[in-house]
C-alpha positions as CSV (number, residue, x, y, z in Angstrom):
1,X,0.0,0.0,0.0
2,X,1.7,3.5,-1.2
3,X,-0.7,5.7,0.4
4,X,-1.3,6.9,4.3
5,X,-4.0,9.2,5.8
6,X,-2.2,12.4,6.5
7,X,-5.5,14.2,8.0
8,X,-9.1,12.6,8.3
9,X,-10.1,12.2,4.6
10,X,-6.9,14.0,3.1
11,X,-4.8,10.8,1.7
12,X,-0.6,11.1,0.5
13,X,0.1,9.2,-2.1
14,X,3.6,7.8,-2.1
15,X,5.5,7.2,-6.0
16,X,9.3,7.1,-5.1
17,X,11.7,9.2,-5.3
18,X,13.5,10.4,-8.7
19,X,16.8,10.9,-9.5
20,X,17.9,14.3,-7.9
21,X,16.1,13.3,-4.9
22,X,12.2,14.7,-5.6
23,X,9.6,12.4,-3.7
24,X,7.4,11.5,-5.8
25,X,2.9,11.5,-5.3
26,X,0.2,13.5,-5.0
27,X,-2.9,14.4,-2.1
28,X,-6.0,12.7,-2.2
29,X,-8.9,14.9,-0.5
30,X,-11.8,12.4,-0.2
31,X,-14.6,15.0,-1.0
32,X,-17.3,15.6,-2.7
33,X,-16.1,16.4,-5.4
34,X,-12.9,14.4,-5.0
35,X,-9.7,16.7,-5.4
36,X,-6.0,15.7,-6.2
37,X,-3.7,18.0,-5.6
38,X,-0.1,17.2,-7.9
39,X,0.5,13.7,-9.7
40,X,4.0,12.7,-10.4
41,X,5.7,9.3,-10.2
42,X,4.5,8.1,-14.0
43,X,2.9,4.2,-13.5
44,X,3.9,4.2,-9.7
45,X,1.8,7.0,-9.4
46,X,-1.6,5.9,-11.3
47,X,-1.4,2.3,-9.4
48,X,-1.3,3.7,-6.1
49,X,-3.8,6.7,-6.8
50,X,-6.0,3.4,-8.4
51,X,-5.8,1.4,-5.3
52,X,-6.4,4.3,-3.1
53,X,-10.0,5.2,-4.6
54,X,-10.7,1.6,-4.9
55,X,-10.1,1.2,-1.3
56,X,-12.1,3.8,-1.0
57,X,-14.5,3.0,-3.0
58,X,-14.8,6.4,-4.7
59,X,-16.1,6.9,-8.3
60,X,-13.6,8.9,-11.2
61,X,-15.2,12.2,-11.0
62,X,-11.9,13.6,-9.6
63,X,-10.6,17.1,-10.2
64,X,-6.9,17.4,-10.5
65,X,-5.2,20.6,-9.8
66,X,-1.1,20.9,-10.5
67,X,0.7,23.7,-9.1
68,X,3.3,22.6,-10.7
69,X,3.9,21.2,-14.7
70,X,6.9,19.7,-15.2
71,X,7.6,16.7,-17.8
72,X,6.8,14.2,-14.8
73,X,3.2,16.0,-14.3
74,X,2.6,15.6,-17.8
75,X,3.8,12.3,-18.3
76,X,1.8,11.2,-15.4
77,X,-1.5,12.9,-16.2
78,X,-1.4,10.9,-19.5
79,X,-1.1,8.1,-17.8
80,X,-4.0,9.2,-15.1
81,X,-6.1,9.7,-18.1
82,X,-6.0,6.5,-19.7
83,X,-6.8,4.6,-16.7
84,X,-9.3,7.1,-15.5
85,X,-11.2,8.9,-18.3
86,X,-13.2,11.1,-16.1
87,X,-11.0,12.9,-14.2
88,X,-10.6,16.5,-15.4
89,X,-7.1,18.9,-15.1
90,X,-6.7,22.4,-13.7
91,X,-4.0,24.2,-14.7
92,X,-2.9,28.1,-14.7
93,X,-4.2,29.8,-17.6
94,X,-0.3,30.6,-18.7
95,X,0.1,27.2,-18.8
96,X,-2.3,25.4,-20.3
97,X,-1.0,24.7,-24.1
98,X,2.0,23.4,-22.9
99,X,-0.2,21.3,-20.7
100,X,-2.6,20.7,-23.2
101,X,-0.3,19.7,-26.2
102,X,3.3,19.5,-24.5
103,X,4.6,18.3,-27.5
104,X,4.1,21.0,-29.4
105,X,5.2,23.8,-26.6
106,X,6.5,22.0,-23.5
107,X,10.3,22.3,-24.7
108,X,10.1,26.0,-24.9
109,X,11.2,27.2,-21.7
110,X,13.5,24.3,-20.7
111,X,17.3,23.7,-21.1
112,X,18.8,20.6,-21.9
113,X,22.4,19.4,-22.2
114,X,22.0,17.6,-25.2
115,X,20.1,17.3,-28.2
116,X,20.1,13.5,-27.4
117,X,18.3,14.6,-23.9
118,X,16.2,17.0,-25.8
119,X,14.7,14.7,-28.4
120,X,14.2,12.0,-25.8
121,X,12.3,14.6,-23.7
122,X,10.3,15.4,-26.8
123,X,9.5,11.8,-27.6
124,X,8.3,10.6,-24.8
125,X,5.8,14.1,-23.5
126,X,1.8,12.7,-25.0
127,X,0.8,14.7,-28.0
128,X,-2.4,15.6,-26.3
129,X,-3.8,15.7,-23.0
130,X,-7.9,16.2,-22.7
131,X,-10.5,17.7,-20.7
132,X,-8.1,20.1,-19.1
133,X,-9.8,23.6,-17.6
134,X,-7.6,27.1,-17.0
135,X,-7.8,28.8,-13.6
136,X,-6.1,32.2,-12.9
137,X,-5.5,34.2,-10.0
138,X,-9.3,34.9,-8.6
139,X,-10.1,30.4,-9.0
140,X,-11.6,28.6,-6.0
141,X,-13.7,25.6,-5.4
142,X,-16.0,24.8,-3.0
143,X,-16.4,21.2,-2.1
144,X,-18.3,19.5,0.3
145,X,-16.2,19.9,3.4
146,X,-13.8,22.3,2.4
147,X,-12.9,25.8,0.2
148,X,-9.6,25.2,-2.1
149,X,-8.0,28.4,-2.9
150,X,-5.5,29.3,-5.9
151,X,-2.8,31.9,-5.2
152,X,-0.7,32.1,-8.2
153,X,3.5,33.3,-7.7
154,X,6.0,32.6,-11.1
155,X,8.8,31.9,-8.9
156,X,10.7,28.5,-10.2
157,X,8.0,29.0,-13.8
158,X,5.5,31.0,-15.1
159,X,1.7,29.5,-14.4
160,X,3.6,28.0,-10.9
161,X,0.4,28.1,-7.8
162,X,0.4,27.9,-4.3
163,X,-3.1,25.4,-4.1
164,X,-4.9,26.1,0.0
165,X,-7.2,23.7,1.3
166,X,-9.2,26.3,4.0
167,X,-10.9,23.7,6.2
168,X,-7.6,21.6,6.3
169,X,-5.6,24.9,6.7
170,X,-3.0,23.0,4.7
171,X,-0.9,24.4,1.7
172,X,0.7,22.9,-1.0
173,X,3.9,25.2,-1.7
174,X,4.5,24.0,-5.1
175,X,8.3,24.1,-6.2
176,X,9.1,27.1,-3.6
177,X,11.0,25.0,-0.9
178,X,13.9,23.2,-1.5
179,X,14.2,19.2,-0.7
180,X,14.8,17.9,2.2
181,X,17.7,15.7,0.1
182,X,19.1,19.2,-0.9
183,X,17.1,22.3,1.1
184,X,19.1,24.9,-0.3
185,X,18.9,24.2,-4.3
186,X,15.6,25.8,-6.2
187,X,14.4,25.8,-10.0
188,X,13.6,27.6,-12.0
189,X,13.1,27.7,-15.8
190,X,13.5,30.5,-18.3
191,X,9.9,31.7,-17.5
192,X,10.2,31.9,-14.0
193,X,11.2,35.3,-11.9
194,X,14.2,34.7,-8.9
195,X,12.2,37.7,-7.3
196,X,8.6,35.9,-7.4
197,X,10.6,33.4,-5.2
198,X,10.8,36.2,-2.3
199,X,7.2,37.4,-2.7
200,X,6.2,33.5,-2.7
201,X,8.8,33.2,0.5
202,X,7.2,36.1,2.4
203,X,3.8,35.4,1.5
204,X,4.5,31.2,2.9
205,X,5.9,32.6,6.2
206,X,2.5,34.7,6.7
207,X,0.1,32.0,5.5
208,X,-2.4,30.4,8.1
209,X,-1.8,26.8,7.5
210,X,-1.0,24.1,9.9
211,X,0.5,21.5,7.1
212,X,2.5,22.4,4.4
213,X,3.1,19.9,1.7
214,X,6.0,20.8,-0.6
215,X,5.1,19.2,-4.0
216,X,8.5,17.2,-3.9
217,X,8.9,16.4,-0.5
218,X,6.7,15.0,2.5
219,X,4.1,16.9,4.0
220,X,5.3,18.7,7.3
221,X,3.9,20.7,10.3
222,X,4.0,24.6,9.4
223,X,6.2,25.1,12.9
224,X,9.1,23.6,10.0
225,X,8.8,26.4,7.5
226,X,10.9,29.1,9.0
227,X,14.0,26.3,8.4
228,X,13.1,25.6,5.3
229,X,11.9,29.0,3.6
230,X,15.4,30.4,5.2
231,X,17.5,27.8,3.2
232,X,16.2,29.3,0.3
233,X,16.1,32.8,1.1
234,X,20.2,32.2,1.9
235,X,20.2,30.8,-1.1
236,X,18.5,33.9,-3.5
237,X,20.5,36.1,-1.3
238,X,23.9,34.7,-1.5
239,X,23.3,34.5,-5.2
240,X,22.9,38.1,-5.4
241,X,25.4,38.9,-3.4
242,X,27.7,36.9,-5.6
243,X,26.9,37.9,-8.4
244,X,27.1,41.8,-7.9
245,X,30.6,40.9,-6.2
246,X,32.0,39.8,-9.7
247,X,31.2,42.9,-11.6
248,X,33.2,45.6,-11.4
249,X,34.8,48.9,-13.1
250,X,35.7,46.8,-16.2
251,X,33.0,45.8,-18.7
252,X,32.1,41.9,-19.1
253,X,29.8,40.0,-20.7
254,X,27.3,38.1,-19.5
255,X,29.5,35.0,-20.6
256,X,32.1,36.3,-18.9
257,X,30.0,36.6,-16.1
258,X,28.6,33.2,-16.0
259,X,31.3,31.3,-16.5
260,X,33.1,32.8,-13.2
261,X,29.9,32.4,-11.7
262,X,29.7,29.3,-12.4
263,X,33.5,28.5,-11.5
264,X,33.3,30.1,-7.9
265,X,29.4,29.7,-6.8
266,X,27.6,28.2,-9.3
267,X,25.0,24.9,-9.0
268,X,27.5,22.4,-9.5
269,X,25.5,19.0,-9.1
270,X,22.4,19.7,-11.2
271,X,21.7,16.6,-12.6
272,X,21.0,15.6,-16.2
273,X,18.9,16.2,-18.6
274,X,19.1,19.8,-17.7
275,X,22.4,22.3,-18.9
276,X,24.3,23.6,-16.4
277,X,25.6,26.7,-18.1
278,X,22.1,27.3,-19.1
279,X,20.8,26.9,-15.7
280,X,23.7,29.6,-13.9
281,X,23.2,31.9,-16.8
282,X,19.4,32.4,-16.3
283,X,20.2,33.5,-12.8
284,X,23.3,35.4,-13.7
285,X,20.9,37.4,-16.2
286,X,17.9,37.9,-13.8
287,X,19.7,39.4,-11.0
288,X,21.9,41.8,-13.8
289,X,18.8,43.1,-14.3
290,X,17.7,43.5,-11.1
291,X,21.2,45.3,-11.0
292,X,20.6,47.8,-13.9
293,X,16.9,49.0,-12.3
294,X,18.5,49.7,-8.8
295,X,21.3,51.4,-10.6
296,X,24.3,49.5,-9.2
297,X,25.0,48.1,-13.0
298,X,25.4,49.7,-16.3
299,X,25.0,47.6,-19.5
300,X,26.5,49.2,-22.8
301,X,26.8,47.1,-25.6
302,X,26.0,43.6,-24.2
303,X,28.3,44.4,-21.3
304,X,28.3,45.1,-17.7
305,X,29.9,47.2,-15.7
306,X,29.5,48.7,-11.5
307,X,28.8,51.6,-11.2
């Protein structure tokens, strides 16, 4: 059995753990109607989410909400679909084509170290997910027991959601927290915003919940947060720090700048598929930017200089 009772009718569904460490699974709210909150773990996933709702003996009219899409959601969804045909998606509104057909627009804002990777990436996403709904910023839904609120931040990608159970006063915090395998390492794709992450940070350290349940990691009492929010805030904040400290009076580029970025304090471990040059560069670029609007940077001719 890969699945416990976390709260009275709110159900974890356990689906492994992947390569870099990410557990796995989803949350089952047995409600009326039923609500699923993330799917990842591919087959794993679907024969434990089966089992569950068989035990339970509850029917396929399931909503699914992701705060997250990544290739393991979609692959997993496909999956979900095939084995139960009823069950209907909810995704941000920003998001929904590359939900939707994640062939076709998936592979956009992701970097990969290979074209080998790439193609394989592409080959194995579905061509076509159905019955999948948009929700933006002002969504809810009110079940039988509970209220389930959206509250939408772009930190690690654009269409990224913060999904609030009322009754349970439990939130899922998406991608925002870093692993308990690795607490102080985040994501983030060439959609996403490194200063979303704060807002998300601050607005996670005010929220009213009792559980938190990082969409990679085990769920966890709220009295845990400060620790965990605070490995990543050390983390944004040493990155900027960093960063501003290797520019100086002498123009570079932002090659330049990545690469001894990348040398001195750069994410070293990331595992494959993704590129790790691409990966250091996109922060190198966001917080140069940052730099320029407080004034602390010039750029002049695709190079950057302090001021």
């Amino acid at each position: 059995m890969e699945y416990y009772e976390l709260l009275p009718d709110v159900y974890r569904i356990q689906a492994g753990v992947g390569s870099d460490g990410e557990i796995f699974g989803g949350l089952f709210l047995d409600d009326d109607p039923g609500v699923l909150i993330g799917c990842s773990g591919g087959s794993r996933f679907v024969s434990a989410f089966r089992e569950l709702i068989e035990d339970l003996k509850f029917n396929d009219d399931i909503r699914v909400y992701l705060p997250v899409v990544t290739y393991h959601e979609i692959t997993t969804a496909s999956l979900l679909k095939d084995q139960l045909p009823n069950v209907t998606f909810y995704v941000h509104t920003d998001i929904i084509d590359e939900f939707q057909y994640p062939r076709e627009n998936f592979m956009v804002n992701r970097y990969f170290s290979t074209n080998t990777a790439e193609k394989f990436f592409s080959k194995n996403l579905p061509r076509e997910i159905s019955d999948v709904i948009a929700f933006d910023k002002s969504a809810s839904l009110e079940t039988k027991h509970t209220k389930i609120l959206i509250i939408p931040f772009d930190g690690p990608h654009k269409g990224h959601s913060f999904i609030y159970s009322r009754d349970h006063k439990l939130l899922c915090s998406g991608m925002i927290l870093g692993r308990t395998s690795d607490p102080r390492k985040y994501y983030i794709d060439r959609s996403g915003s490194i200063f979303q992450y704060k807002n998300a940070l601050s607005f996670l350290e005010k929220a009213r919940s009792e559980i938190i349940f990082p969409i990679y990691d085990e769920p966890e009492f709220s009295s845990d947060l400060k620790f965990k929010s605070q490995n990543v805030r050390d983390a944004l904040d040493n990155d900027m720090k960093n960063i501003l400290d290797l520019c100086s009076s002498k123009f570079k580029t932002l090659e330049e700048l990545t690469g001894e970025y990348l040398k001195l304090y750069g994410e070293k471990n990331n595992s494959e598929p993704y590129d790790l040059v691409d990966l250091n560069e996109l922060r190198v670029y966001q917080y140069l930017q940052q730099f320029i609007e407080d004034k602390l940077v010039t750029l002049q001719e695709d190079q950057y200089r302090l001021n």
